[in-house]
Backbone as numpy.savetxt, mean C-alpha at the origin, in Angstrom:
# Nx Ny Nz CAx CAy CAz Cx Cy Cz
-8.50 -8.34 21.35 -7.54 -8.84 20.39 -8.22 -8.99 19.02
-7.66 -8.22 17.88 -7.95 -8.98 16.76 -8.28 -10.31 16.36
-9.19 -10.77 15.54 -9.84 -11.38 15.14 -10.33 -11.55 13.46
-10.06 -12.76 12.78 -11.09 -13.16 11.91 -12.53 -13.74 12.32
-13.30 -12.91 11.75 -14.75 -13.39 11.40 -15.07 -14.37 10.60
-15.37 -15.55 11.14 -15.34 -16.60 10.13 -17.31 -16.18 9.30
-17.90 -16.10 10.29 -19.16 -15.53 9.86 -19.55 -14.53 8.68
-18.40 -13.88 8.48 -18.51 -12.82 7.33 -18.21 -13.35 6.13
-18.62 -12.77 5.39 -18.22 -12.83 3.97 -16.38 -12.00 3.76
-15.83 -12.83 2.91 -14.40 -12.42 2.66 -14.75 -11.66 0.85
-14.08 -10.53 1.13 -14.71 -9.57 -0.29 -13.02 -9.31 -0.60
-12.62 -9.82 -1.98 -11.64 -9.71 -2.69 -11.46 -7.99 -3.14
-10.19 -7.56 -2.85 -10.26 -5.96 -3.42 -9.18 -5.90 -4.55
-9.20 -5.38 -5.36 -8.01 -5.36 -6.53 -6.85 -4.41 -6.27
-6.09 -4.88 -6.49 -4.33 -4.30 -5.76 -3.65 -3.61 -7.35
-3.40 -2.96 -7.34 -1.78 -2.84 -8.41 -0.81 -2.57 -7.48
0.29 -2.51 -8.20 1.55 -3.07 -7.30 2.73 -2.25 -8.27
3.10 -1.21 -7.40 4.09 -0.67 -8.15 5.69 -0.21 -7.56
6.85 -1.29 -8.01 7.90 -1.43 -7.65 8.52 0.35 -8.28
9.28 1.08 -7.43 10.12 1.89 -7.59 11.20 1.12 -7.48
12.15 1.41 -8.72 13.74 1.35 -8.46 14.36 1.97 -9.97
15.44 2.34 -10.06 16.30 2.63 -11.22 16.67 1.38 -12.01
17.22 0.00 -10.73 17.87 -1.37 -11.05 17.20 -1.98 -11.64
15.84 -2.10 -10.74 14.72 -3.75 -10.96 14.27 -3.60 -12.37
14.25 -4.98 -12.72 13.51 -5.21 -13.62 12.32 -6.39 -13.41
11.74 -6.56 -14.51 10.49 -7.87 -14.05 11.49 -9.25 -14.04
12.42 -9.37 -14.27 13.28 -10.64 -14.01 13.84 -10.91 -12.79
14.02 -9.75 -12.16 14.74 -9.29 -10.87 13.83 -8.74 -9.45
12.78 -8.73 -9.74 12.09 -7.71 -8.54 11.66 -8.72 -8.30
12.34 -8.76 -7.39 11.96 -10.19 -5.93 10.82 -9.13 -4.79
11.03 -8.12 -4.41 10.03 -7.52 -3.63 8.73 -7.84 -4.53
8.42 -7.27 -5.46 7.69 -6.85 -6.41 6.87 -8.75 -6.52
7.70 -8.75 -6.52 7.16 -10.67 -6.62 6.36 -11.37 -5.23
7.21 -11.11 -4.13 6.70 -11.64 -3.10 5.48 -10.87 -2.73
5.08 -9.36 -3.13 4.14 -8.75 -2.81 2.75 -9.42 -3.65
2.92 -9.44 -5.07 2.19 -10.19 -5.93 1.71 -11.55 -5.30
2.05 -12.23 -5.19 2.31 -13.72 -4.52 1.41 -13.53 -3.49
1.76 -12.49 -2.22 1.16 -12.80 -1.38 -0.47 -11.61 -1.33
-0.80 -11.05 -2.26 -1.94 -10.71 -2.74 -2.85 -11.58 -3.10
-2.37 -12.04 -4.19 -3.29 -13.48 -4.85 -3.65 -14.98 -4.19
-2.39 -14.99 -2.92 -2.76 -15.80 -2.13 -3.65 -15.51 -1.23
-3.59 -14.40 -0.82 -5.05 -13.96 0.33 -6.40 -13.97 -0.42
-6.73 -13.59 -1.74 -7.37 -13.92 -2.17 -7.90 -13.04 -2.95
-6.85 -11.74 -2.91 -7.21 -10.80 -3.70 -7.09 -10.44 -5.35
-7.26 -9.69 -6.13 -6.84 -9.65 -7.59 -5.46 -8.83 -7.77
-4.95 -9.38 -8.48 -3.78 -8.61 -8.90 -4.51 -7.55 -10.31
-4.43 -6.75 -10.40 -5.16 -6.12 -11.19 -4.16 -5.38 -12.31
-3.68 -5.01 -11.78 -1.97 -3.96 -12.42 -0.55 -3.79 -11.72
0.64 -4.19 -12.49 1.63 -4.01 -11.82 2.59 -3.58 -13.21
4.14 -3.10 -12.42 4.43 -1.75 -12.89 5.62 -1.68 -12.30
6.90 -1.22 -13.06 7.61 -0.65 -12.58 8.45 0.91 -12.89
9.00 1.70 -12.29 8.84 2.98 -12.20 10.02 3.22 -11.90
11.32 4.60 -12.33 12.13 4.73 -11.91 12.03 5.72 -11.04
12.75 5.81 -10.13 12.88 6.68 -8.82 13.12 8.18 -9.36
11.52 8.34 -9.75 11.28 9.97 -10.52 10.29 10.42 -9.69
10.09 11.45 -9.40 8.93 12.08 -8.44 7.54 11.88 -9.60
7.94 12.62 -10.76 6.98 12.96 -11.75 6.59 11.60 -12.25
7.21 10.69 -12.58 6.75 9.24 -13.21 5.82 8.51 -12.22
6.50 8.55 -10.73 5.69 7.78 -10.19 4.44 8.79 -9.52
4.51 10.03 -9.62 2.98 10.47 -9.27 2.03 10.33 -10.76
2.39 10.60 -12.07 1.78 10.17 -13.09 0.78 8.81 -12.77
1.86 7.61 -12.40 1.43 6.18 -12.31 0.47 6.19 -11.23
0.73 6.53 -9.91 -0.38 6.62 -9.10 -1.93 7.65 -9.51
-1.46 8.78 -10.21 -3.00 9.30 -10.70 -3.44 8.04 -11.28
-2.91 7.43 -12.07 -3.88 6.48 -13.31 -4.23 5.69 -12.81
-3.69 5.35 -11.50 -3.96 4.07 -10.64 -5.36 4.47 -10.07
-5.29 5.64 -9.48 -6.20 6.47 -8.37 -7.48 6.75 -9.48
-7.28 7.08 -10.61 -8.46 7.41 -11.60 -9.64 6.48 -11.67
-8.70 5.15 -11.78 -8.81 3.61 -12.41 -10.12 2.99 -11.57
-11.50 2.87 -11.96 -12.44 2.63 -10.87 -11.77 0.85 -10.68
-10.87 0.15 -11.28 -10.45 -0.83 -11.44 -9.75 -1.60 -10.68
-9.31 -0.18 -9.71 -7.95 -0.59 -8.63 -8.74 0.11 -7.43
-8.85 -0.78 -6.42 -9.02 -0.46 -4.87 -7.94 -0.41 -4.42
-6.62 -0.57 -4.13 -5.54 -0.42 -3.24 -4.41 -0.28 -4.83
-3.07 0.28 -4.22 -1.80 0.44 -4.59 -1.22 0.85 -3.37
0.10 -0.39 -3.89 0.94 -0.70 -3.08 2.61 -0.47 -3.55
2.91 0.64 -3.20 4.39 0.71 -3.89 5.47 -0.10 -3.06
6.47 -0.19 -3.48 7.69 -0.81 -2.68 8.86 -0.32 -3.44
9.93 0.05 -2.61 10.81 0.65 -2.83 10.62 2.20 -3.13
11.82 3.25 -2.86 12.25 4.47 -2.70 11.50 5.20 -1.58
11.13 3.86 -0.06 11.18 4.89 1.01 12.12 5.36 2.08
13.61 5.69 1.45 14.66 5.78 2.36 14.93 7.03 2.36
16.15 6.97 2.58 16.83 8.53 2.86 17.55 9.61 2.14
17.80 8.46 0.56 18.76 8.73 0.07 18.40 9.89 -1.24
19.20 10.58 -1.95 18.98 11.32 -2.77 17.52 10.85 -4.02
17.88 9.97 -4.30 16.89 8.98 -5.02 15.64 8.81 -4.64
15.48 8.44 -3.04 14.32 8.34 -2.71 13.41 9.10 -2.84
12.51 9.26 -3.56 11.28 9.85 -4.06 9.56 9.71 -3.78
9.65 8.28 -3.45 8.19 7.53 -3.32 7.73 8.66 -2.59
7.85 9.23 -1.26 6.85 9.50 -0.59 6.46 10.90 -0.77
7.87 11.79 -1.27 7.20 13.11 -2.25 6.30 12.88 -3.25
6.17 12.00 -4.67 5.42 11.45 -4.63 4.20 11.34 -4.33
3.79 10.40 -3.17 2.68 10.51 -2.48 2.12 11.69 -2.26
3.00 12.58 -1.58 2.76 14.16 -0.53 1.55 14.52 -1.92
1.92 14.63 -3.97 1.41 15.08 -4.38 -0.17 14.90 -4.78
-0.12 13.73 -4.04 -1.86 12.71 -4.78 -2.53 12.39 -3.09
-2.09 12.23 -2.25 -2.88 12.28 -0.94 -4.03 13.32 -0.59
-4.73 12.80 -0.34 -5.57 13.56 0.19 -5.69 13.09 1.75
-5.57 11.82 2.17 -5.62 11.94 3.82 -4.89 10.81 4.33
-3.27 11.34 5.06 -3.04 10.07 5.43 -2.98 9.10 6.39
-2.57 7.85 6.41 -3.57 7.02 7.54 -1.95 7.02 8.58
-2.33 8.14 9.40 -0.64 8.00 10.26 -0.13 6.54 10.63
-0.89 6.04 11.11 -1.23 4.46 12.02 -0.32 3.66 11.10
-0.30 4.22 9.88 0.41 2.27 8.75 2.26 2.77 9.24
2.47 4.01 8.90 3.93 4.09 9.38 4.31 4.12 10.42
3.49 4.42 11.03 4.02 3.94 12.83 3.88 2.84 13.29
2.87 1.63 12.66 2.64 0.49 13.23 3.70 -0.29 12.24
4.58 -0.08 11.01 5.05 -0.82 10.28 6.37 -0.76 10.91
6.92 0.39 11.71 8.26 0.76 12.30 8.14 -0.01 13.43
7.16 0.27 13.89 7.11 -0.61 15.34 7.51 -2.04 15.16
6.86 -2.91 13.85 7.00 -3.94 13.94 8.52 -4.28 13.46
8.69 -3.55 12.13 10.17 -3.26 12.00 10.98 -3.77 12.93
10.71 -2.20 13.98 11.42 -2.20 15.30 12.14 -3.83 15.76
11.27 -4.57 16.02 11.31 -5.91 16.63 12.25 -6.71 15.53
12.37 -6.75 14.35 13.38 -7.75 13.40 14.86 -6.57 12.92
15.00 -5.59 13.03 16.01 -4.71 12.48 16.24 -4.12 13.22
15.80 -3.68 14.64 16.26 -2.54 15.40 16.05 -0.61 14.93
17.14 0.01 15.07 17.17 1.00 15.30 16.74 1.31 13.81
17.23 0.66 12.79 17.60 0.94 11.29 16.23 1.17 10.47
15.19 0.47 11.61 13.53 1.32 11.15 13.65 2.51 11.09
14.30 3.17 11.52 14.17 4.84 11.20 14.40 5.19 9.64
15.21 4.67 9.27 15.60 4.99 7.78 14.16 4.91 7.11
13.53 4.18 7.93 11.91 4.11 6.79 11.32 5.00 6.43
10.46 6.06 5.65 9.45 6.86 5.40 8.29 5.66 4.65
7.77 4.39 5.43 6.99 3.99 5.14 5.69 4.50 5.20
4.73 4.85 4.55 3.31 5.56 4.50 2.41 5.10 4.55
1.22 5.69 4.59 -0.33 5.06 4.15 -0.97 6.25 4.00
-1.99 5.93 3.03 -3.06 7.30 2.77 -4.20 7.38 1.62
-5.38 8.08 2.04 -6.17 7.74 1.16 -6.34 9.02 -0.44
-6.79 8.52 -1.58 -6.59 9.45 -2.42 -8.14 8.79 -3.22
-8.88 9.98 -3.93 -10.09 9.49 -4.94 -10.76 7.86 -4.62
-10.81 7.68 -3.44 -11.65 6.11 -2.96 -10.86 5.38 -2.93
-8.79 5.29 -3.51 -8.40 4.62 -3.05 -7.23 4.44 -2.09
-6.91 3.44 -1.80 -6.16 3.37 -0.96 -4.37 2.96 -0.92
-3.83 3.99 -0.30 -2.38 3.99 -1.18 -1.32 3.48 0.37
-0.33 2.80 0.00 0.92 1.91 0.42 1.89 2.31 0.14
2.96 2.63 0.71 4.62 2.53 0.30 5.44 2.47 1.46
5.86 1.32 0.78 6.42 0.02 1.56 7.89 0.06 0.96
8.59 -0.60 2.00 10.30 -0.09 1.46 10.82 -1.01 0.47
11.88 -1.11 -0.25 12.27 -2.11 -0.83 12.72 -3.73 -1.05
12.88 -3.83 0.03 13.27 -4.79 0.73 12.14 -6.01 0.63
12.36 -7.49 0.22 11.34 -8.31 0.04 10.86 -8.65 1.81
12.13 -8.43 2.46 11.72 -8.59 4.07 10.49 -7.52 4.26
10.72 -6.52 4.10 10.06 -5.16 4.83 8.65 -5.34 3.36
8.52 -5.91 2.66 7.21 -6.32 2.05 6.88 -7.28 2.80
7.26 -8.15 3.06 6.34 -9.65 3.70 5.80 -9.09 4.78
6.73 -8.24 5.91 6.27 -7.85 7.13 4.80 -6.60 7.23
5.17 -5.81 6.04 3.86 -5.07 6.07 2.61 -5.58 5.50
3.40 -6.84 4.36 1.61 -7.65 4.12 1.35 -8.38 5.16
2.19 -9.45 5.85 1.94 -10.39 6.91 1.52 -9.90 8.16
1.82 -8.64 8.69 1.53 -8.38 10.51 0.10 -7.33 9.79
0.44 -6.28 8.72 -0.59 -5.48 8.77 -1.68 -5.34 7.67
-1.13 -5.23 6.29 -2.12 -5.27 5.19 -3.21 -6.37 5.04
-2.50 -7.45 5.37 -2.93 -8.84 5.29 -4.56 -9.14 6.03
-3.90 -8.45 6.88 -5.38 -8.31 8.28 -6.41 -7.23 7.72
-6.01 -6.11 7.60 -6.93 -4.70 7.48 -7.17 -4.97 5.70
-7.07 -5.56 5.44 -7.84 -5.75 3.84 -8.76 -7.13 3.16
-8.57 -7.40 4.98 -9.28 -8.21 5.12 -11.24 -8.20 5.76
-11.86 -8.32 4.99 -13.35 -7.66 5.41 -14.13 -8.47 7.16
-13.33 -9.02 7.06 -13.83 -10.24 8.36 -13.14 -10.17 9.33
-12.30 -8.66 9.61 -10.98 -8.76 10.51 -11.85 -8.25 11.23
-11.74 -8.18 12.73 -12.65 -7.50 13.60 -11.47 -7.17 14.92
-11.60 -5.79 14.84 -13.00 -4.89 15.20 -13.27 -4.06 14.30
-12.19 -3.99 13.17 -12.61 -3.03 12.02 -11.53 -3.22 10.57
-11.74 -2.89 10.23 -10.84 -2.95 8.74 -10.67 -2.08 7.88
-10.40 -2.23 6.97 -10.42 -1.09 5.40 -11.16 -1.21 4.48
-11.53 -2.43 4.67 -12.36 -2.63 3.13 -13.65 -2.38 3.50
-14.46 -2.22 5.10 -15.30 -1.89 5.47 -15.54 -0.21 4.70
-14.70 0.13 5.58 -14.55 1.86 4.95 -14.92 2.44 3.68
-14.34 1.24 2.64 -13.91 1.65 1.38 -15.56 2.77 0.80
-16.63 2.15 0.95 -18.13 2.90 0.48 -17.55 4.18 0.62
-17.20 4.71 2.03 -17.52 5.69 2.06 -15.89 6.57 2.16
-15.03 6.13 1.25 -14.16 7.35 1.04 -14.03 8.04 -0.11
-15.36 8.01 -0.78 -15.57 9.16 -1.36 -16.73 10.37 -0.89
-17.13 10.13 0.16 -17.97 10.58 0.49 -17.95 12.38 0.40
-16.29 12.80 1.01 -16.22 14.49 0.74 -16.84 14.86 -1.16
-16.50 13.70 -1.96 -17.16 14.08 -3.50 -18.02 14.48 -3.90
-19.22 14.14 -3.09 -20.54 13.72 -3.63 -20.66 15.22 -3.63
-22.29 15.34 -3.96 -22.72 16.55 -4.12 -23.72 16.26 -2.59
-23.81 17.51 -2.19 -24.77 17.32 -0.68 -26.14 17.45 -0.90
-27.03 16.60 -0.36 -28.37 16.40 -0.48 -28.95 17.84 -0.45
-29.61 17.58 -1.01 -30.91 19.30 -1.04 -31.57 19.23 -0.34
C-alpha cells in the first residue's frame, strides 16, 4: 500500500496552471481556483497561471513556453477534455508530448468511475512527459480537479510517497537530451 515517508525530505515543485475555456474568466474559474488552492496547500509553488481559449494553436503555443520555462516543473490544464467540437486540450498535447504516462488516464477514469459512473468515458483525461516537464489535462469540472489532485497528483508529486513518485524521476527526464559520454 502506498505510503508517506515521513523520513524524507518533502521537495516543493513549481506548477502553472492553465484553464482552457471560451467562458472562464479569472472572476469565474472556480476549477482554475480550486486547482491553485490545492497546489499551494500541498506545498508547492504556484509559479504561472493562464487562461486560454479552446484553440489547438493557443494552447500548444502556451504549453511550449511553459515546457521551455526551466521555471515550471509540472502544468496542469483543466478543461477542453471532452468530446465536443471545441474540445481541443488533448490535440494540443498530441503536439508537444514526447512520452505519455498511460497510467494518469486510466487511473483518473477509474476513480471517476466510482463518483459519476459510466459518464467517465466522456473524459480524454491525459498525462505525459515533454522537455523535463511534466504535463496534466484534467477536465473542467472543479469536481474532476479535486479528484485528480486529491486520489492522484497529490500523492505522485509528492517526493516522500513510497514506493515511487514523480518528482523522484524528474533528474532524469531529460536524459534522451544529453549528449552521450565519449
Amino acid at each position: 500500500m502506498a505510503r508517506i515517508d515521513e523520513t524524507r525530505r518533502f521537495i516543493p515543485v513549481n506548477v502553472a496552471v492553465l484553464t482552457v475555456s471560451d467562458t472562464r474568466s479569472a472572476a469565474n474559474d472556480t476549477s482554475g481556483d480550486a486547482l491553485a488552492e490545492r497546489i499551494t496547500s500541498a506545498g508547492h509553488r504556484l509559479v504561472a497561471r493562464a487562461i486560454e481559449r479552446d484553440e489547438a494553436d493557443r494552447i500548444e503555443q502556451r504549453l511550449r513556453s511553459w515546457i521551455a520555462d526551466v521555471d515550471v516543473d509540472v502544468v496542469i490544464t483543466t478543461g477542453g477534455t471532452g468530446i465536443t467540437g471545441r474540445d481541443v486540450t488533448p490535440e494540443a498535447f498530441e503536439r508537444v508530448l514526447e512520452k505519455r504516462i498511460e497510467g494518469f488516464g486510466e487511473l483518473f477514469r477509474m476513480l471517476s468511475y466510482q463518483k459519476i459512473g459510466t459518464s467517465t468515458m466522456q473524459s480524454r483525461a491525459l498525462g505525459g512527459v515533454a522537455g523535463g516537464t511534466y504535463l496534466f489535462a484534467l477536465p473542467g469540472s472543479p469536481g474532476a480537479v479535486k479528484d485528480a489532485w486529491d486520489d492522484i497528483l497529490l500523492w505522485q508529486l509528492d517526493a516522500r510517497h513510497r514506493p515511487c513518485n514523480l518528482v523522484e524521476l524528474m533528474p532524469r527526464l531529460t536524459e534522451h537530451m544529453k549528449p552521450a559520454a565519449e
